[in-house]
C-alpha positions as CSV (number, residue, x, y, z in Angstrom):
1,X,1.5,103.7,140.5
2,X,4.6,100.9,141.4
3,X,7.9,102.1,140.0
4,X,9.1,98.4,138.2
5,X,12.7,97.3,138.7
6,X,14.8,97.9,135.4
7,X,16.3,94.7,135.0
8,X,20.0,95.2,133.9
9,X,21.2,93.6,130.1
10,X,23.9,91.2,130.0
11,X,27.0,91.0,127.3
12,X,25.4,88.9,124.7
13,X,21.6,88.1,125.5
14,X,18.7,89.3,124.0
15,X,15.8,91.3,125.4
16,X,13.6,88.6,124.7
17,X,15.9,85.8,127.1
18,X,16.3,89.0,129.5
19,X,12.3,89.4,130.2
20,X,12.5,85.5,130.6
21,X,14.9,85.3,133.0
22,X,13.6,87.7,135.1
23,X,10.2,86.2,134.9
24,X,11.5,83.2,136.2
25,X,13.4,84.8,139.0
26,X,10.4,86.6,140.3
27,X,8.5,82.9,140.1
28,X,11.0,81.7,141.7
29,X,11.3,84.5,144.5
30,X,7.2,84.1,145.6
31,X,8.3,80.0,145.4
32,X,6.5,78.4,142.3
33,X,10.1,77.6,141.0
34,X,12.7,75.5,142.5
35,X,15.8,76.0,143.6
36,X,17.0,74.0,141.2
37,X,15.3,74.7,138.5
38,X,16.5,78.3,138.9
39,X,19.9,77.2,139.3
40,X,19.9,75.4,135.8
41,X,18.2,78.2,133.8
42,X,20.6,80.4,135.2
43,X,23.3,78.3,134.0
44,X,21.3,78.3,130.1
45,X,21.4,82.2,130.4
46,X,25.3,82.7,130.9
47,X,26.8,84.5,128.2
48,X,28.5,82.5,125.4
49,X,32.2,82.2,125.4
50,X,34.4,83.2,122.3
51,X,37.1,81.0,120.7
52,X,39.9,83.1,119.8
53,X,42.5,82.8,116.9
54,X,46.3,83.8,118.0
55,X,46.2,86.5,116.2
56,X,43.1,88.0,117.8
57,X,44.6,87.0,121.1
58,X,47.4,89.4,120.0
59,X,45.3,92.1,119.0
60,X,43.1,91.9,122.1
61,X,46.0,92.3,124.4
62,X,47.5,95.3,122.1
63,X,43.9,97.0,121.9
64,X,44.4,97.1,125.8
65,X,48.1,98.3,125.8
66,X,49.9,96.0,127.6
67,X,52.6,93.6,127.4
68,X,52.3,89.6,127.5
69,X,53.9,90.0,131.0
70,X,51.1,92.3,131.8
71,X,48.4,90.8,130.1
72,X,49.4,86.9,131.5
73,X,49.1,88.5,135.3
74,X,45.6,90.0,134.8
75,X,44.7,86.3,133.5
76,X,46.6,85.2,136.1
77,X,48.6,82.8,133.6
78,X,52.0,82.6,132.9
79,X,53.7,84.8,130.7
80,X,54.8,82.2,128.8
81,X,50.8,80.7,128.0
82,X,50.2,84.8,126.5
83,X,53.4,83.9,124.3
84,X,52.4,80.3,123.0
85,X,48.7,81.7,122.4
86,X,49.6,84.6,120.3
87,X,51.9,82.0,117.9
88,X,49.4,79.0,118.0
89,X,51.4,76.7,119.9
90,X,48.9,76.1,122.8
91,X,44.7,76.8,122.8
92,X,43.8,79.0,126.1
93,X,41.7,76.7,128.2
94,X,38.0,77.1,129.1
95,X,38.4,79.8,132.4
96,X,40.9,81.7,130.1
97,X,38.4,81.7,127.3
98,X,35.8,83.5,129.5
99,X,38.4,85.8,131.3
100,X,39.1,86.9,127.1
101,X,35.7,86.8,126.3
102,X,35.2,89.3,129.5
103,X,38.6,91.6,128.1
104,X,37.0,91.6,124.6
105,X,33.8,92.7,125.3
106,X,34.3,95.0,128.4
107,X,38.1,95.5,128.6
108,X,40.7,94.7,131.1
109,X,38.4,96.7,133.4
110,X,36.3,94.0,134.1
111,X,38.8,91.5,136.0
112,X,40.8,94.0,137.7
């Protein structure tokens, strides 16, 4: 009997979309799928990112116990962007949003 591969979940998707994209990966692997086709439904199966209010901003970086100092240089933002965030003043921008989405869901772990 062939062992089969467990396919690892990612943050956010469904079992259903999971099965799917491994399905496709395999087609893709014995060359009935393109590269480019791959390449796109990949890009359909990335993980949503959040919007964050200031205040969960705040909390995030206080669940993780670190100052806006801290916080910013994990980011790798200035300290003053943290600041602004937490009061409202500016929006985090698209490559912040998924570095937060990353903290929130898997801590400051994940872009050590």
């Amino acid at each position: 009997m062939k062992a089969t591969k467990r396919v690892r979940k990612a943050a956010g998707r469904s079992d259903i979309l999971e099965t799917v994209h491994a399905t496709v990966k395999g087609l893709h692997r014995h060359g009935l799928v393109s590269k480019g086709t791959m390449q796109h439904f990949d890009s359909l199966c990335l993980s949503p990112v959040a919007t964050f209010k200031p205040a969960e901003i705040a909390e995030l970086r206080r669940r993780e116990g670190v100052s806006q100092p801290v916080f910013a240089a994990y980011l790798n933002v200035a300290k003053t962007s943290v600041s602004k965030w937490e009061r409202g003043e500016n929006k985090p921008d698209r490559a912040a949003l998924k570095l937060l989405t990353l903290v929130k869901n898997k801590g400051l772990k994940a872009i050590a």
